[in-house]
BAMIPA-587506 format. One record per residue (C-alpha): residue number from 1; y, x, z. Coordinates in steps of 0.5 Angstrom, whole numbers, plus 2048, in hexadecimal, padded with zeros to 3 digits. Layout:
N
(NUM, (Y, X, Z)) ...
//
This chain:
424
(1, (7E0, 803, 7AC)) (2, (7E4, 7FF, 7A9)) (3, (7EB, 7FA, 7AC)) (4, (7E6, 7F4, 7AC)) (5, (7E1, 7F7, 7B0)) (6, (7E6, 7FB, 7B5)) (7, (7E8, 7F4, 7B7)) (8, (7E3, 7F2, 7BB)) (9, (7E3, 7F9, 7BF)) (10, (7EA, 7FA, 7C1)) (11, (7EA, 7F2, 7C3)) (12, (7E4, 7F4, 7C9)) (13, (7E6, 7FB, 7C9)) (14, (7ED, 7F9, 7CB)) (15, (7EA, 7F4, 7D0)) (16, (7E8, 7FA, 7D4)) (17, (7ED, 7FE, 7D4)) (18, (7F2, 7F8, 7D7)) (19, (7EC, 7F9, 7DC)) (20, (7EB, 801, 7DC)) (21, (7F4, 800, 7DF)) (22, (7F4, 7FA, 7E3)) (23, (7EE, 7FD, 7E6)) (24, (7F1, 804, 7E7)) (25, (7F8, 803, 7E8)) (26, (7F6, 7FF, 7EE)) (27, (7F5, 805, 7F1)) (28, (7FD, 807, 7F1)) (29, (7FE, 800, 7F5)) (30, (7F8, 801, 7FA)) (31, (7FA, 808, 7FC)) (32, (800, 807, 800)) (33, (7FC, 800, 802)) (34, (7F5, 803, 804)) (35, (7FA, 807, 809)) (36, (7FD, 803, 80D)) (37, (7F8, 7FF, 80F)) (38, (7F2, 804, 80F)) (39, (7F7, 809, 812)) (40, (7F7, 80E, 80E)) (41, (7FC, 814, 80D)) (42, (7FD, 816, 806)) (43, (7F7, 81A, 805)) (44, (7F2, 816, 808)) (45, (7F6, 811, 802)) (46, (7F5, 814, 7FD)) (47, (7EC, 814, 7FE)) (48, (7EE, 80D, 7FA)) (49, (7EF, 810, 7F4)) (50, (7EA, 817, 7F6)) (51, (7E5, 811, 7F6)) (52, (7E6, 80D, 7EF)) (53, (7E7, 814, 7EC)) (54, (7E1, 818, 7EF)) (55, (7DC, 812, 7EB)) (56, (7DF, 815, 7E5)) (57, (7DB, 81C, 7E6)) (58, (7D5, 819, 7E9)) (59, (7D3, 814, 7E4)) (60, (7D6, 816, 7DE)) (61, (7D0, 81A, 7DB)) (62, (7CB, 815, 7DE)) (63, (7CE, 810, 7DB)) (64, (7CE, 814, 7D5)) (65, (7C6, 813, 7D5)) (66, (7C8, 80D, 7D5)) (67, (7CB, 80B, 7D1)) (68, (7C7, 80F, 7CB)) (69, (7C1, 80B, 7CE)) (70, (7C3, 804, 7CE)) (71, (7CA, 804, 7C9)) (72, (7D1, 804, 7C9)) (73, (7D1, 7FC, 7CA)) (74, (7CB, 7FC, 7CF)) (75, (7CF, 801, 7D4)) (76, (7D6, 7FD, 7D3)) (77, (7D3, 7F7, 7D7)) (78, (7CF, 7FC, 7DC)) (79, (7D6, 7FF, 7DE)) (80, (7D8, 7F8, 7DE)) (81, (7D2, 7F6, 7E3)) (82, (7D4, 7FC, 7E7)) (83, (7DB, 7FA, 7E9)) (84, (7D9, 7F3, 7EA)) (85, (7D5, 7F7, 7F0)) (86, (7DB, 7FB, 7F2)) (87, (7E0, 7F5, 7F2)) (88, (7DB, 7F1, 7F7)) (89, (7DB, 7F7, 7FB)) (90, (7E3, 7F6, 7FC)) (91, (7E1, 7F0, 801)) (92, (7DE, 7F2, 806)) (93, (7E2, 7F9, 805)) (94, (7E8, 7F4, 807)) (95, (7E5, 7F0, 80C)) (96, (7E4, 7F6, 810)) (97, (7EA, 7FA, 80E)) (98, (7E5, 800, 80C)) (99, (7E7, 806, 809)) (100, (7E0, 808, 808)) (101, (7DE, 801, 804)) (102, (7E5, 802, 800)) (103, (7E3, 808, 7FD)) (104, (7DC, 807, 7FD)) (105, (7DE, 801, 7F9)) (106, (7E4, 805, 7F4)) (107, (7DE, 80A, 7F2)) (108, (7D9, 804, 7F1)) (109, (7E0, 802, 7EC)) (110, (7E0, 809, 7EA)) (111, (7D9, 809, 7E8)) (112, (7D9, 803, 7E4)) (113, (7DF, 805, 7E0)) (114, (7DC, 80C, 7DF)) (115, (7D7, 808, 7DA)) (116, (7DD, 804, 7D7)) (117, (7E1, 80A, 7D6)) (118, (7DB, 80F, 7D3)) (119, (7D9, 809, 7CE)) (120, (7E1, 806, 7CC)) (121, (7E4, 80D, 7CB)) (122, (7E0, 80F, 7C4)) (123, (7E0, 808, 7C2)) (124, (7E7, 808, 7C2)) (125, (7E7, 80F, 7BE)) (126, (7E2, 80E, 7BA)) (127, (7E2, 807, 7B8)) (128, (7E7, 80A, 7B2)) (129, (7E9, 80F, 7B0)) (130, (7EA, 816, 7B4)) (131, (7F2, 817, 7B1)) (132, (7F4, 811, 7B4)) (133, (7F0, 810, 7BB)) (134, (7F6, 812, 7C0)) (135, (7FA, 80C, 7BC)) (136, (7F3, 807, 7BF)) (137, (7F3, 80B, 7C5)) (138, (7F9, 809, 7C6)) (139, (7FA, 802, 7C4)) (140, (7F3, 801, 7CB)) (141, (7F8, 806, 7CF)) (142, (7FE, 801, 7CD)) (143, (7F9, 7FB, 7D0)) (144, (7F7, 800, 7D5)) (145, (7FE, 802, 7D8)) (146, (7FF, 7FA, 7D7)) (147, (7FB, 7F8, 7DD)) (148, (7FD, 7FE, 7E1)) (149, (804, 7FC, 7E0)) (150, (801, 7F5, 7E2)) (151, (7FE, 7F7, 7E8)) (152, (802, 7F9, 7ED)) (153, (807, 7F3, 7EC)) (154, (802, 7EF, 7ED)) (155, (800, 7F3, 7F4)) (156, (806, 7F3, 7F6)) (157, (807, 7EB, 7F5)) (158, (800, 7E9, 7F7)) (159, (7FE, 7ED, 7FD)) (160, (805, 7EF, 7FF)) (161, (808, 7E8, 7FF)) (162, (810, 7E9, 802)) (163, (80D, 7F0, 806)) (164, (812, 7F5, 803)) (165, (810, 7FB, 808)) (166, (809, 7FD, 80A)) (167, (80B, 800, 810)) (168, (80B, 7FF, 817)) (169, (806, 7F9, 816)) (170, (802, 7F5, 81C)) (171, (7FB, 7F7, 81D)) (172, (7FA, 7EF, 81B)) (173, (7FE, 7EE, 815)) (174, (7FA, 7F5, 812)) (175, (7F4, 7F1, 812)) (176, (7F7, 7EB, 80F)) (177, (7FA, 7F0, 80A)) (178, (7F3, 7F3, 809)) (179, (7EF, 7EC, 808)) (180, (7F4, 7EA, 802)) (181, (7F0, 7EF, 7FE)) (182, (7EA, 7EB, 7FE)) (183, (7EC, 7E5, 7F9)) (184, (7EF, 7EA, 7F3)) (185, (7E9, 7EE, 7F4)) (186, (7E4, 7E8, 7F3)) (187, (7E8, 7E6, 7EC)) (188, (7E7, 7ED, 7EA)) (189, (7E0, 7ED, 7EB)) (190, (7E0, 7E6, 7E7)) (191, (7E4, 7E9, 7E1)) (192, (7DF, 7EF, 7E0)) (193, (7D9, 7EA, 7E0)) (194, (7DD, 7E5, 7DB)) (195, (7DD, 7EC, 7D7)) (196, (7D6, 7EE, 7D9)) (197, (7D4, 7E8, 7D4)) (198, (7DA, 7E9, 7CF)) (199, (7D7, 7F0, 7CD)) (200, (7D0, 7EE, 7CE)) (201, (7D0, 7E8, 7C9)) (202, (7D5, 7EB, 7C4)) (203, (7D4, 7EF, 7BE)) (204, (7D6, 7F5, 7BF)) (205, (7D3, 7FA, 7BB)) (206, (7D0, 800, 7BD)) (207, (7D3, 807, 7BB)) (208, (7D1, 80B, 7B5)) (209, (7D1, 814, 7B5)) (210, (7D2, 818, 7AF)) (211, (7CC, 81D, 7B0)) (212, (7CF, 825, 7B2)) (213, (7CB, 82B, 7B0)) (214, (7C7, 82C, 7B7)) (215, (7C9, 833, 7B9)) (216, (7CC, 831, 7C0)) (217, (7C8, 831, 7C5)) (218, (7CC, 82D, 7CA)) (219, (7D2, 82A, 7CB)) (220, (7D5, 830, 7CE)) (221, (7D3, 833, 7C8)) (222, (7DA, 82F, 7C5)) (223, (7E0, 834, 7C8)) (224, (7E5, 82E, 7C6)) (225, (7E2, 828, 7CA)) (226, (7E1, 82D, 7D0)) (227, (7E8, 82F, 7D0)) (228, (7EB, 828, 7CE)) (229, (7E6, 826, 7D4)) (230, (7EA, 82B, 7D9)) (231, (7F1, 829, 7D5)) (232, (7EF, 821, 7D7)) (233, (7ED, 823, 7DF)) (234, (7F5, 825, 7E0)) (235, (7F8, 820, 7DB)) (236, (7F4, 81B, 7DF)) (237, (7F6, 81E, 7E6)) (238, (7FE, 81F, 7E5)) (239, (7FE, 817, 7E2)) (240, (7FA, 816, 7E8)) (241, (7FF, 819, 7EC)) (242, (805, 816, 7E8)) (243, (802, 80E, 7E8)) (244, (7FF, 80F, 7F0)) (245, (804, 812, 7F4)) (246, (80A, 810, 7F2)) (247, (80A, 80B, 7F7)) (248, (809, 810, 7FD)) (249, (80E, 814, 7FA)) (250, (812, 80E, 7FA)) (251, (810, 80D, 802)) (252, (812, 814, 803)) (253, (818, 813, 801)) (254, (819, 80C, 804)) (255, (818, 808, 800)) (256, (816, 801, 800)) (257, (812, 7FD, 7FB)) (258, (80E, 802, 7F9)) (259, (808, 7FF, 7F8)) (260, (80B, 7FC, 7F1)) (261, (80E, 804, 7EE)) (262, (807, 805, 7EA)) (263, (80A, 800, 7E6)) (264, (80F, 805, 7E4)) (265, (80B, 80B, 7E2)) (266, (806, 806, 7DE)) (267, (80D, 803, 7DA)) (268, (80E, 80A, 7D8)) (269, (807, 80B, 7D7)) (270, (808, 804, 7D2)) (271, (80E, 806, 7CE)) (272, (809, 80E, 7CC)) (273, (803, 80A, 7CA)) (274, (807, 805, 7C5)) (275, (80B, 80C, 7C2)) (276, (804, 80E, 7C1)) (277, (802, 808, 7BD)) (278, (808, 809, 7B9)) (279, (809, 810, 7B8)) (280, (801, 812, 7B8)) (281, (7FF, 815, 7B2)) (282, (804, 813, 7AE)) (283, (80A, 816, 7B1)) (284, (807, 81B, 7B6)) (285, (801, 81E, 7B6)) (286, (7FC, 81D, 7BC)) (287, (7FC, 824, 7BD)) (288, (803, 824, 7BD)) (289, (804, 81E, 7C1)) (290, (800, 821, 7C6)) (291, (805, 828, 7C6)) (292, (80C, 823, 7C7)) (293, (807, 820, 7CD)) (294, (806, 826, 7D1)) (295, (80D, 829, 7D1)) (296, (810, 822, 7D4)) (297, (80B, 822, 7D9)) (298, (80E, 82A, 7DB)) (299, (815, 827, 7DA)) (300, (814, 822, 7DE)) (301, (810, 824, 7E4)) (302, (817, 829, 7E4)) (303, (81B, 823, 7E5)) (304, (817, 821, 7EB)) (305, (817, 827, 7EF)) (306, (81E, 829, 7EE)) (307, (821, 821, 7ED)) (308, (825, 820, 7F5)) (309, (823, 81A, 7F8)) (310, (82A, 817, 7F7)) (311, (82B, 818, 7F0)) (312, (82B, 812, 7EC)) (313, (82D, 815, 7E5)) (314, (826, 814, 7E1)) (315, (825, 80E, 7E6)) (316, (82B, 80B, 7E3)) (317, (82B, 80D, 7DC)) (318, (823, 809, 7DB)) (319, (824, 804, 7E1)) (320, (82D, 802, 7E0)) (321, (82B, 7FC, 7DE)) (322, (827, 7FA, 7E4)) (323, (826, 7FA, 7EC)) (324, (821, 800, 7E9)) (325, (828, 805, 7E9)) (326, (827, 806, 7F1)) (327, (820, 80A, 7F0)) (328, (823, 811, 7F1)) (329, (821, 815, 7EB)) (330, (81C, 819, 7EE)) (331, (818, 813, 7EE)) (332, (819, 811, 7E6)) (333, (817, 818, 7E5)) (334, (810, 817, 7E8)) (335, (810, 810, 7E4)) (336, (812, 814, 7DD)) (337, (80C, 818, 7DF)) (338, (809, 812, 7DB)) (339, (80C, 812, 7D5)) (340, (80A, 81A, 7D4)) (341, (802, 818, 7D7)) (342, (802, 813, 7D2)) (343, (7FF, 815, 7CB)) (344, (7FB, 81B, 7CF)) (345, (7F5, 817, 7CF)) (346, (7F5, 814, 7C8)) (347, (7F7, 81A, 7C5)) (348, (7F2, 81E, 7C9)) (349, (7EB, 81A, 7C7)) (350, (7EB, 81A, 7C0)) (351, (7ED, 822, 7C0)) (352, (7E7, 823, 7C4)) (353, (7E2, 81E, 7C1)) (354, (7E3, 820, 7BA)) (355, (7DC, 822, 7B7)) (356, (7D8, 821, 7BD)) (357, (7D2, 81C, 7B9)) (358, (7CD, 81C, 7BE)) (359, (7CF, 81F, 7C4)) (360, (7D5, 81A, 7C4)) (361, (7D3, 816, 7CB)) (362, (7D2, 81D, 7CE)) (363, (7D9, 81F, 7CB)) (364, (7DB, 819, 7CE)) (365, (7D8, 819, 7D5)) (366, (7DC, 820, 7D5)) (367, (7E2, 81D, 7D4)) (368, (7E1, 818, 7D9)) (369, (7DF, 81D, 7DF)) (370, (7E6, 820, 7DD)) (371, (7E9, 819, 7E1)) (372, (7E7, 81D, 7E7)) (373, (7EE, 820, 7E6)) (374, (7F0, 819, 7EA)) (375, (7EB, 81B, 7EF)) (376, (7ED, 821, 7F1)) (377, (7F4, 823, 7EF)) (378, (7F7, 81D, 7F3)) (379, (7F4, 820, 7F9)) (380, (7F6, 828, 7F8)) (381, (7FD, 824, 7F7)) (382, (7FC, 821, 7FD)) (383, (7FA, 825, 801)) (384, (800, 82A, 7FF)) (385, (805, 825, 800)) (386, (801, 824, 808)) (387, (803, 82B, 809)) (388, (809, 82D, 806)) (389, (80C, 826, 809)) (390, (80F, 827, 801)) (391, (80C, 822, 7FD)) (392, (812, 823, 7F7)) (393, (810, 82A, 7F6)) (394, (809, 829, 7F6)) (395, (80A, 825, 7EF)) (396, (809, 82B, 7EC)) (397, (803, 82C, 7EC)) (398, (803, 828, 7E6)) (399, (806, 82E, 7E2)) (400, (7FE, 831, 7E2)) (401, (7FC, 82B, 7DE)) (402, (802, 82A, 7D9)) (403, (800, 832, 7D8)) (404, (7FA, 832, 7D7)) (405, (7FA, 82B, 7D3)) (406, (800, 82E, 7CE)) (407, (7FC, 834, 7CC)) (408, (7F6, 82F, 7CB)) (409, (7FB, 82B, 7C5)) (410, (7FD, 833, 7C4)) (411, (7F6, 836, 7C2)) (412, (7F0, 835, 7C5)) (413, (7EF, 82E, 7C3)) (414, (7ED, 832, 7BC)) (415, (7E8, 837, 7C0)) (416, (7E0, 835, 7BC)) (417, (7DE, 83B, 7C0)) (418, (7DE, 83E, 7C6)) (419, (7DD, 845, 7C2)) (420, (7E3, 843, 7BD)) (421, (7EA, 841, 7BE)) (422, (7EA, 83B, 7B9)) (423, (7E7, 836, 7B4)) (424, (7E5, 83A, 7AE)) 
//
């Protein structure tokens, strides 16, 4: 396509991806929220992101059926429809202050956003050329992470009002917290039916495939797309782990205001996608970039384990400007997390997608399903943290993901066969 025709595309694209992150970093802010009035511990809390991930996993290759039945468009206002649903269900969910109906309404979102996900990803990578589809990912990742800096200030401001603490609240002021919820989840459900009619009525075109020679019998028979899959699996779930729980974190040592740090790693997440957009493809490769990301992630995760609670050296370099510089550098560490997480996604999907032709939707819903990595590597995290009482060295679990992810950009991402190491 060319610059005239990827306009309109990037436009509504980037319409939805402000809507993947305001949606999905919620998350973040609902966590410690949802464990005060439901009256959770810190494992219970983190079903919430065990329920919007685990959708992911169950519906990405239904909805990749879908999606070749009914067009890309076509799927995009049926995700749309299905999270209108999910929002609806928050009322009730907060009326009664039901956990149960929480997460029902999470996956119902999840569901809705898998379609979304496995439709706008290999628009975004196609719609031009492949050399240049992590610097498109990133311009959406940028819209993206905008809404998930958004997301929890506006939280904050809106349910919380003057409330700084969660702790210690009367069973009467957790109810009224709880049915705060009812009206922003009700112009959510608003939005998505104004974007419904957005999608539905505009003239985005259908995608176009190149024919491959038939020799695969399946997506599995593409070493690169299943290995990427797996390397999307641990990227989702450190970012994941550096986006939600840096407020828990921030409670364990103390902290107050913590609903609002997840605006902290998305700032950092916002400063790696506009270096994406500057340096991608004219300056760094997206192989190369995807190499520089996995070895801050590992140095990063080392300054969070062996930072003391009462260092403020990183904390006032970044933060000496502002009230920010009290963070102790622990807490920064877990927020640069973003900078390293950023470029992993927009690098990692034009690797895998590169040649698919038809099997693109399949290879699509692969990667999707690897989002399950926010399902499942949250809970391992806090289930070790519930343990061992030590939620500082349980971040590195994240070093599994950083390694797999840097032998990802290293080799495997050029492996055509399983039978083979690289692409002839």
């Amino acid at each position: 396509m060319n610059n005239k025709s990827t306009l309109l595309p990037m436009i509504i694209i980037g319409l939805l991806f402000f809507i993947f992150g305001f949606v999905t970093w919620l998350n973040g802010s609902l966590i410690p929220f949802l464990k005060v009035i439901c009256d959770l511990n810190d494992f219970e809390a983190l079903f919430v992101t065990f329920a919007f991930y685990i959708a992911y996993t169950v519906m990405a290759l239904p909805m990749s059926f879908v999606l070749d039945k009914v067009g890309y468009k076509n799927a995009m206002a049926i995700g749309l429809a299905i999270m209108v649903v999910g929002s609806l269900i928050f009322i009730p969910a907060a009326q009664n202050a039901s956990f149960i109906l929480f997460l029902i309404a999470l996956f119902t979102l999840g569901t809705g956003l898998t379609i979304l996900q496995t439709a706008s990803n290999p628009y975004i990578v196609l719609v031009g050329s492949i050399e240049s589809a992590a610097m498109r990912i990133s311009i959406m990742g940028l819209i993206n992470k905008t809404a998930g800096v958004l997301v929890p200030l506006l939280f904050t401001a809106l349910i919380l009002g003057d409330i700084t603490s969660l702790q210690d609240l009367s069973h009467e002021a957790k109810d009224t917290l709880a049915q705060s919820l009812i009206t922003p989840y009700i112009i959510m459900a608003v939005v998505l039916t104004f974007l419904i009619a957005l999608v539905k009525f505009s003239a985005l075109p259908e995608l176009e495939f190149e024919s491959i020679k038939d020799t695969k019998k399946s997506i599995f028979s593409f070493p690169r797309v299943v290995l990427g899959a797996v390397a999307l699996f641990f990227y989702v779930g450190i970012e994941v782990i550096a986006g939600d729980t840096i407020g828990l974190y921030a409670q364990y040592l103390g902290l107050e205001n913590t609903t609002a740090l997840t605006s902290y790693t998305m700032v950092f997440m916002v400063l790696g996608y506009i270096s994406g957009i500057v340096f991608i493809p004219k300056f760094i490769s997206q192989e190369k970039a995807l190499i520089v990301s996995a070895t801050l992630g590992i140095i990063f995760l080392f300054g969070v384990v062996f930072s003391g609670s009462e260092s403020f050296i990183v904390s006032e370099i970044l933060w000496g400007w502002s009230g920010l510089r009290t963070l102790p550098d622990t807490i920064t560490f877990v927020a640069l997390l973003g900078l390293a997480n950023a470029l992993v996604w927009p690098t990692i999907w034009p690797l895998a997608l590169e040649g698919l032709g038809k099997y693109t939707a399949q290879g699509s819903a692969l990667l999707i399903m690897a989002i399950a990595g926010g399902a499942i590597m949250p809970l391992i995290f806090g289930k070790i943290s519930f343990i061992s009482s030590d939620m500082q060295s349980t971040y590195m679990l994240g070093i599994i993901s950083y390694v797999f992810i840097l032998l990802y950009a290293l080799r495997w991402h050029r492996i055509d066969n399983w039978k083979s190491d690289d692409k002839s």
